[in-house]
Each structure stands twice: as structure tokens, then as C-alpha cells.
SEGURO-660377 format. One record per residue (C-alpha): residue number from 1; residue in one letter; x, y, z. Coordinates in steps of 0.02 Angstrom, whole numbers. Example, Ala and Ser with C-alpha at 12.3 -4.5 7.8 and 13.67 -1.06 7.14 Angstrom:
<vokes>
<tordren:1 | zakol:A | X:615 | Y:-225 | Z:390>
<tordren:2 | zakol:S | X:684 | Y:-53 | Z:357>
</vokes>
This chain:
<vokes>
<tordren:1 | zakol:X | X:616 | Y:939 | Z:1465>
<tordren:2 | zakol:X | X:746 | Y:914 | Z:1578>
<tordren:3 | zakol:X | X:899 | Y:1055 | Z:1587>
<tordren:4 | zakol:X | X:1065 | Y:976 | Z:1561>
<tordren:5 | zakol:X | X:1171 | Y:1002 | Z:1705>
<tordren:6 | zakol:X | X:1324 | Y:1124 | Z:1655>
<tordren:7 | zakol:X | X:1485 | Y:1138 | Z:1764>
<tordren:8 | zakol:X | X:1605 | Y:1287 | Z:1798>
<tordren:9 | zakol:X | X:1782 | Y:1252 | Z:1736>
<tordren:10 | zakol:X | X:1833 | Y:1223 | Z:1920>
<tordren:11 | zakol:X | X:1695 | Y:1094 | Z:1949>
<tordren:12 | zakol:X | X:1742 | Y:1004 | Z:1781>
<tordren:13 | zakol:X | X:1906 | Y:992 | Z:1840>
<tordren:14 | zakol:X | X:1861 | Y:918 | Z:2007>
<tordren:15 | zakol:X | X:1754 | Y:782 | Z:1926>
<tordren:16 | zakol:X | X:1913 | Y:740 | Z:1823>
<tordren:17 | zakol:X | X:2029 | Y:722 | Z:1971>
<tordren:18 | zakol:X | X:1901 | Y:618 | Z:2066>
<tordren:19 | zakol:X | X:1894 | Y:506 | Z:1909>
<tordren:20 | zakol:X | X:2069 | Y:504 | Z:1909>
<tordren:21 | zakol:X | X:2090 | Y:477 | Z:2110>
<tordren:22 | zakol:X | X:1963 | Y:326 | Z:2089>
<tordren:23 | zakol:X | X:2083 | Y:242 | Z:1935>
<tordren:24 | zakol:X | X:2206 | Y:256 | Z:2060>
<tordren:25 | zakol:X | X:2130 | Y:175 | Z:2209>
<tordren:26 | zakol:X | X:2074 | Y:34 | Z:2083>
<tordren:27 | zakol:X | X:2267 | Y:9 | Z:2044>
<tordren:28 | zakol:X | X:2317 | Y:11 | Z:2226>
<tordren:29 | zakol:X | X:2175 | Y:-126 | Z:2261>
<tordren:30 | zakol:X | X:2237 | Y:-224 | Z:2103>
<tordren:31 | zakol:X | X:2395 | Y:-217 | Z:2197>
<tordren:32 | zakol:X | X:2322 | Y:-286 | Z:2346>
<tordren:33 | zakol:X | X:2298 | Y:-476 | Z:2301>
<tordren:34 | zakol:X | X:2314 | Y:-623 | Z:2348>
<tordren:35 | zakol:X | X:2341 | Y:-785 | Z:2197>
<tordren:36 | zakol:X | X:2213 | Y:-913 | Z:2184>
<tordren:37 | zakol:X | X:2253 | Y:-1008 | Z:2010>
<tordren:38 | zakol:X | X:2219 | Y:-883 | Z:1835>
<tordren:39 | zakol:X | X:2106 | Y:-781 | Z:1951>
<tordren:40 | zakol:X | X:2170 | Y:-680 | Z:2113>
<tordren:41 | zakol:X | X:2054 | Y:-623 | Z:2232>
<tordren:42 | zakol:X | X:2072 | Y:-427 | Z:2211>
<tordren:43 | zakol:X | X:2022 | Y:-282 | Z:2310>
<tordren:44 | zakol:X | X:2008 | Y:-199 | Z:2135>
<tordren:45 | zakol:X | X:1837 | Y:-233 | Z:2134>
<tordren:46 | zakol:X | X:1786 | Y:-145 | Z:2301>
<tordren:47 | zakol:X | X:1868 | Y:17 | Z:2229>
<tordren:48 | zakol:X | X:1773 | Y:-32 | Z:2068>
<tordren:49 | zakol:X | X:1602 | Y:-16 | Z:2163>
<tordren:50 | zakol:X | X:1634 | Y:116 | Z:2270>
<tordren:51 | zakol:X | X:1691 | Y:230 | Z:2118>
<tordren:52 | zakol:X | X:1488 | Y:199 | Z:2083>
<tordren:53 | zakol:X | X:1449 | Y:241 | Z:2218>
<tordren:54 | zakol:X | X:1556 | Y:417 | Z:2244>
<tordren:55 | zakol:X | X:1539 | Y:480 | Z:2052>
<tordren:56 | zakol:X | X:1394 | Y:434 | Z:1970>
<tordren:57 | zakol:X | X:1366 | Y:292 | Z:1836>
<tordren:58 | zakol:X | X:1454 | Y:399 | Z:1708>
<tordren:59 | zakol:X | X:1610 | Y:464 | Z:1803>
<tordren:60 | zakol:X | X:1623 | Y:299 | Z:1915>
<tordren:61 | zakol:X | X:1615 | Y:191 | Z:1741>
<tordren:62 | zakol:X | X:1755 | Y:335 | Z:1678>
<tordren:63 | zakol:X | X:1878 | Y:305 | Z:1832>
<tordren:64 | zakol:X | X:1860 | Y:103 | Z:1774>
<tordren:65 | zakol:X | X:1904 | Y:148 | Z:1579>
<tordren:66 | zakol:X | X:2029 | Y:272 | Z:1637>
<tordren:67 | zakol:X | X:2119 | Y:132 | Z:1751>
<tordren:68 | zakol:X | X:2090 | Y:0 | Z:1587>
<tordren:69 | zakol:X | X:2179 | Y:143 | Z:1485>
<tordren:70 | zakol:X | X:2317 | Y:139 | Z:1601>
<tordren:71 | zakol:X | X:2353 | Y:-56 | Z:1579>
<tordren:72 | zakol:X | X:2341 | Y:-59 | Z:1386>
<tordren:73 | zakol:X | X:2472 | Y:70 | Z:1366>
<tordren:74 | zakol:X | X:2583 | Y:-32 | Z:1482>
<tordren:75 | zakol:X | X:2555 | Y:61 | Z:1650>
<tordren:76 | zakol:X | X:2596 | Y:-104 | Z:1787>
<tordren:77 | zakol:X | X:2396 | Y:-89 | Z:1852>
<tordren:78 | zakol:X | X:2335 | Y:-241 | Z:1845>
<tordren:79 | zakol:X | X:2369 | Y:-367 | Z:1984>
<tordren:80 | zakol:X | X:2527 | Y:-403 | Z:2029>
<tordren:81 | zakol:X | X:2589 | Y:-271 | Z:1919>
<tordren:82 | zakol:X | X:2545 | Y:-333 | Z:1748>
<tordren:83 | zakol:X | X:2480 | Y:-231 | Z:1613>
<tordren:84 | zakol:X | X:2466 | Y:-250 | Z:1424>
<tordren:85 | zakol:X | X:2328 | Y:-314 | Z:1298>
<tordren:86 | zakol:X | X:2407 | Y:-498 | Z:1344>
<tordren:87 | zakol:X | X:2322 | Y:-456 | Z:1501>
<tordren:88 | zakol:X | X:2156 | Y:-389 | Z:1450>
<tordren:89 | zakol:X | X:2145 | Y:-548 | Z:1315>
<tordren:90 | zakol:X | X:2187 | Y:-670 | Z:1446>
<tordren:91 | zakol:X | X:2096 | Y:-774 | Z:1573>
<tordren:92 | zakol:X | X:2036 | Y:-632 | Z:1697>
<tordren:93 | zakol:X | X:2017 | Y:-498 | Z:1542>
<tordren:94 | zakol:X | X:1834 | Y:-541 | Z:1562>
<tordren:95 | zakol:X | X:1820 | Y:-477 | Z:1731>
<tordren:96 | zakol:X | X:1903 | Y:-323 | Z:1691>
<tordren:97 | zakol:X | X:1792 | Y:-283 | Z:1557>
<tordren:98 | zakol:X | X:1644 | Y:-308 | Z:1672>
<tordren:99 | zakol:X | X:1712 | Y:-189 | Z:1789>
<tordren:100 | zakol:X | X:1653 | Y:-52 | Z:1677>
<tordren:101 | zakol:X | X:1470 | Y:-105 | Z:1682>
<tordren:102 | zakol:X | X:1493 | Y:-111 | Z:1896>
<tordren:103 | zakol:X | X:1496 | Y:81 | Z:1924>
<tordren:104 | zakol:X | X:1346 | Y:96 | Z:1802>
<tordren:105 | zakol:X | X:1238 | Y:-11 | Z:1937>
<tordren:106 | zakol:X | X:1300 | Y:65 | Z:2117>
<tordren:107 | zakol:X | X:1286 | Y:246 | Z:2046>
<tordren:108 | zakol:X | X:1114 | Y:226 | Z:2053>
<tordren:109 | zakol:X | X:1136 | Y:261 | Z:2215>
<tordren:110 | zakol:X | X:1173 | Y:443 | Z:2202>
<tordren:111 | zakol:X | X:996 | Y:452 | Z:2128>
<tordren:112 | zakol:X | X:925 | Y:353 | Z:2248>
<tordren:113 | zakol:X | X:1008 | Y:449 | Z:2408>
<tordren:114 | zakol:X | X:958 | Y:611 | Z:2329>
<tordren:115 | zakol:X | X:796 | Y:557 | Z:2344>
<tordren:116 | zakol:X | X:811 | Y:511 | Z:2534>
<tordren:117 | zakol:X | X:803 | Y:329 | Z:2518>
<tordren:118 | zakol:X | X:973 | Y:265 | Z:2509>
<tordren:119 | zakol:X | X:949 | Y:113 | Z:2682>
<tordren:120 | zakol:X | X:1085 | Y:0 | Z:2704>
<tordren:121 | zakol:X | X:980 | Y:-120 | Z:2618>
<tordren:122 | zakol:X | X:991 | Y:-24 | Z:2452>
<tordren:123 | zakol:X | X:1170 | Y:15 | Z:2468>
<tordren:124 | zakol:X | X:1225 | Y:-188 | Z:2485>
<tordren:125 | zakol:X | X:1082 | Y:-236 | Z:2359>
<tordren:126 | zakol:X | X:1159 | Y:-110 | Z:2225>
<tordren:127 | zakol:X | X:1349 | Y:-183 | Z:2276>
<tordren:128 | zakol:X | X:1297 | Y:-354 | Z:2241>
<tordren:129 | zakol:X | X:1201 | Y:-330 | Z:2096>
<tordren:130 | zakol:X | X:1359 | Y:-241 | Z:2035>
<tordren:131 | zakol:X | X:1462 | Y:-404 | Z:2049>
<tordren:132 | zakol:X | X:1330 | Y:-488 | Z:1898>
<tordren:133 | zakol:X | X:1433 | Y:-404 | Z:1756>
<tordren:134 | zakol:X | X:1588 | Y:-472 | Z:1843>
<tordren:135 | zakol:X | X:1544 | Y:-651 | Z:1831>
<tordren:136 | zakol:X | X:1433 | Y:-616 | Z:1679>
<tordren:137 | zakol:X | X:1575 | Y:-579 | Z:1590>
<tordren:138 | zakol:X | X:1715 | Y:-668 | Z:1683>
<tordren:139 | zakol:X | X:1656 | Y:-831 | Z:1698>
<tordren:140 | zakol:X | X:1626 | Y:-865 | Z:1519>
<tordren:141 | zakol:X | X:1756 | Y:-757 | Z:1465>
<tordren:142 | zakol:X | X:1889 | Y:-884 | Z:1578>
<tordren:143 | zakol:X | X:1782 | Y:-1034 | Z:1519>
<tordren:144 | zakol:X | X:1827 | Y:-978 | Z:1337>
<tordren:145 | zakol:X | X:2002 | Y:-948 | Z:1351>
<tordren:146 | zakol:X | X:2051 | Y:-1112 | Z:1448>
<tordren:147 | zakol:X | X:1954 | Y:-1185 | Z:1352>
<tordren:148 | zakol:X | X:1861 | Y:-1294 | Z:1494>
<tordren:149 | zakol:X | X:1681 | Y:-1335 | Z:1543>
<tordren:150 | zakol:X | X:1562 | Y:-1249 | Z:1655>
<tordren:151 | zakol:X | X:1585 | Y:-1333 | Z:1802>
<tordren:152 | zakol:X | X:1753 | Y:-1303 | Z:1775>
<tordren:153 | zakol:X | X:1749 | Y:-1125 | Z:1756>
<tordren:154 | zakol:X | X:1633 | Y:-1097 | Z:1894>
<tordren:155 | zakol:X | X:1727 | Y:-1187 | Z:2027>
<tordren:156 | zakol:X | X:1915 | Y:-1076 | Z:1955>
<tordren:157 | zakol:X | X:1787 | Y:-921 | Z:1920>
<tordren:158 | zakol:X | X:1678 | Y:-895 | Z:2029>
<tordren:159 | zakol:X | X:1645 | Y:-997 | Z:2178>
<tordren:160 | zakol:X | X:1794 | Y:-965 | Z:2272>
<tordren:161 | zakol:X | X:1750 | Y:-778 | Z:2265>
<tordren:162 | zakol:X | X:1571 | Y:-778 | Z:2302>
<tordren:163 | zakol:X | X:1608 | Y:-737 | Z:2500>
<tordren:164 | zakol:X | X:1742 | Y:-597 | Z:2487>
<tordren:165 | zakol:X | X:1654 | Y:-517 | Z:2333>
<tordren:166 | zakol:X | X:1516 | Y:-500 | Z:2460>
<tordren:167 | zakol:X | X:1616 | Y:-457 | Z:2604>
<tordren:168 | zakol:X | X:1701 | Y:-325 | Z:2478>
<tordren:169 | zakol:X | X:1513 | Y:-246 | Z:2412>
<tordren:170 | zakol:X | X:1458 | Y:-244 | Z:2607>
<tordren:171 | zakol:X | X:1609 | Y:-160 | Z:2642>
<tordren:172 | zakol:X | X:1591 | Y:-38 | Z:2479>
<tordren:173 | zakol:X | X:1415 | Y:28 | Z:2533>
<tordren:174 | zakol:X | X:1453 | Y:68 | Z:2697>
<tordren:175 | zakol:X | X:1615 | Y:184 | Z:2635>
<tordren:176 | zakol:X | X:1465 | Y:248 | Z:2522>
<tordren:177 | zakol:X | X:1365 | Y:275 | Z:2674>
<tordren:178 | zakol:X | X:1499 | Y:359 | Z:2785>
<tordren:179 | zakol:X | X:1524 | Y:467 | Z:2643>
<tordren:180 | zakol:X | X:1340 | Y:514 | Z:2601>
<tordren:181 | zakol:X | X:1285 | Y:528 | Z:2795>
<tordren:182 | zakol:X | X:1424 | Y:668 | Z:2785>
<tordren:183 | zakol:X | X:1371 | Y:747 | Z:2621>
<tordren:184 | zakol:X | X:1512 | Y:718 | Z:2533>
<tordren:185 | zakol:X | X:1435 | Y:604 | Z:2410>
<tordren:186 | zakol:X | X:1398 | Y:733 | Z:2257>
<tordren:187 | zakol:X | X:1566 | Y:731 | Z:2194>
</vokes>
């Protein structure tokens, strides 16, 4: 049976300003957008990936409910400064919510460059398959609340974002990369 890992007070409290550091470069890339109809294209969700990728599934998918916090209780995080459950129930709510499924998917990395195996390949692989909650979620959830059709949804949704969302996740692993080649990666 496996031990469960225990941290020293300081090390707790480092894992809680990292969370906290990575809620906060999430807000500065929601601030960092540029409008395209209901849905802006973000760099929220390179932050969103790369919190994966630096903390773990647990404490990178803490950093995204951390930042979520912050914009229910009013905190301006969102893009363009929004905030509020108005936000979180309206047409890009979705893809917030699917942010916290993201970090859960490129933290496997940590495991998987513990083990020696983290290739470029695995790093981009685990950033795109991190964008599938995203839409998963988004895309129907902006389909339900304008209350249009697929096609619809897909071409305001998704489409338009298809080539920076992969630009973003290439982008994403190799910060992760940088930052595990200098083993800095076990925060």
C-alpha cells in the first residue's frame, strides 16, 4: 500500500502560493483577449494548462477553482474584467467550468516526467487533449444558452479557436518543458 505523501508546514504553504500564483496568471491571461462575438479568444486557457502542468492534477485543478472563486464573489477575473454568477451562467460559463477538468489531464505529466518519459510529443498530446473538456463543455453549454443549433454553435464555439488553442497548448508544454529540463517542475 502506497504511503501518502505528507508535507512540512513550509512545503504546504508553498503549494498554496503556487496555487494561488497560477489563479493569478489565469486572471492576467483572461485579461489578455481579444473579442470574437459571446466568445473571446483568451490566453486564460494557456495559464489553465500550464497550471497542469507545474502543480499536479490536484493543485493545477485548485489554482482553476481558486481563480472561479475569485469571479463568483465579484473579483473583475474574467475577460475583460467581468465577474459574477451572470458570468459563469452565461454563454462562455461552459468553458470556464471545463477549465477545471484541463489541469486534471496535463498533470499527468508530472507522473509521466518522473518517470523519464515526458518527449515533446507527450507534452503537446497532453495540452491538446486538455482542450476536450473545453469544448466538451463549452460548445454545448453556448449552444444551450443561445439557444441555436450545432452548426451554429460550432462555427461561434469552436472553430474559430481550433488554431490558437493549439498554438496556446504547443506553447504551454514547452514552458512545461523549460521548466522540467531545469527541475523546477515538482512544485
Amino acid at each position: 500500500m502506497r504511503q501518502q505523501e505528507t508535507l512540512s508546514p513550509l512545503a504546504s504553504l508553498h503549494r498554496l502560493v503556487w496555487i494561488a500564483m497560477c489563479a493569478a496568471l489565469i486572471t492576467v491571461g483572461a485579461y489578455i483577449h481579444f473579442p470574437l462575438g459571446p466568445v473571446p479568444i483568451c490566453l486564460e486557457s494557456l495559464f489553465v494548462q500550464l497550471a497542469g502542468f507545474l502543480l499536479g492534477p490536484l493543485a493545477g485543478a485548485s489554482s482553476v477553482a481558486l481563480y472561479l472563486l475569485a469571479g463568483l464573489v465579484g473579483l473583475p477575473v474574467f475577460a475583460g474584467g467581468t465577474s459574477g454568477l451572470g458570468h459563469i451562467l452565461g454563454p462562455t460559463g461552459g468553458y470556464l467550468i471545463g477549465f477545471l477538468a484541463t489541469p486534471l489531464i496535463t498533470g499527468q505529466a508530472r507522473r509521466v516526467a518522473r518517470e523519464g518519459h515526458l518527449s515533446w510529443g507527450w507534452g503537446v498530446g497532453l495540452a491538446l487533449v486538455g482542450l476536450v473538456p473545453n469544448y466538451g463543455v463549452g460548445v454545448p453549454w453556448l449552444r444551450s444558452v443561445l439557444d441555436v443549433g450545432w452548426s451554429e454553435a460550432l462555427a461561434t464555439g469552436m472553430y474559430p479557436f481550433l488554431v490558437p488553442d493549439i498554438v496556446k497548448s504547443v506553447a504551454a508544454a514547452a514552458a512545461a518543458r523549460f521548466v522540467y529540463q531545469r527541475g523546477q517542475g515538482w512544485i
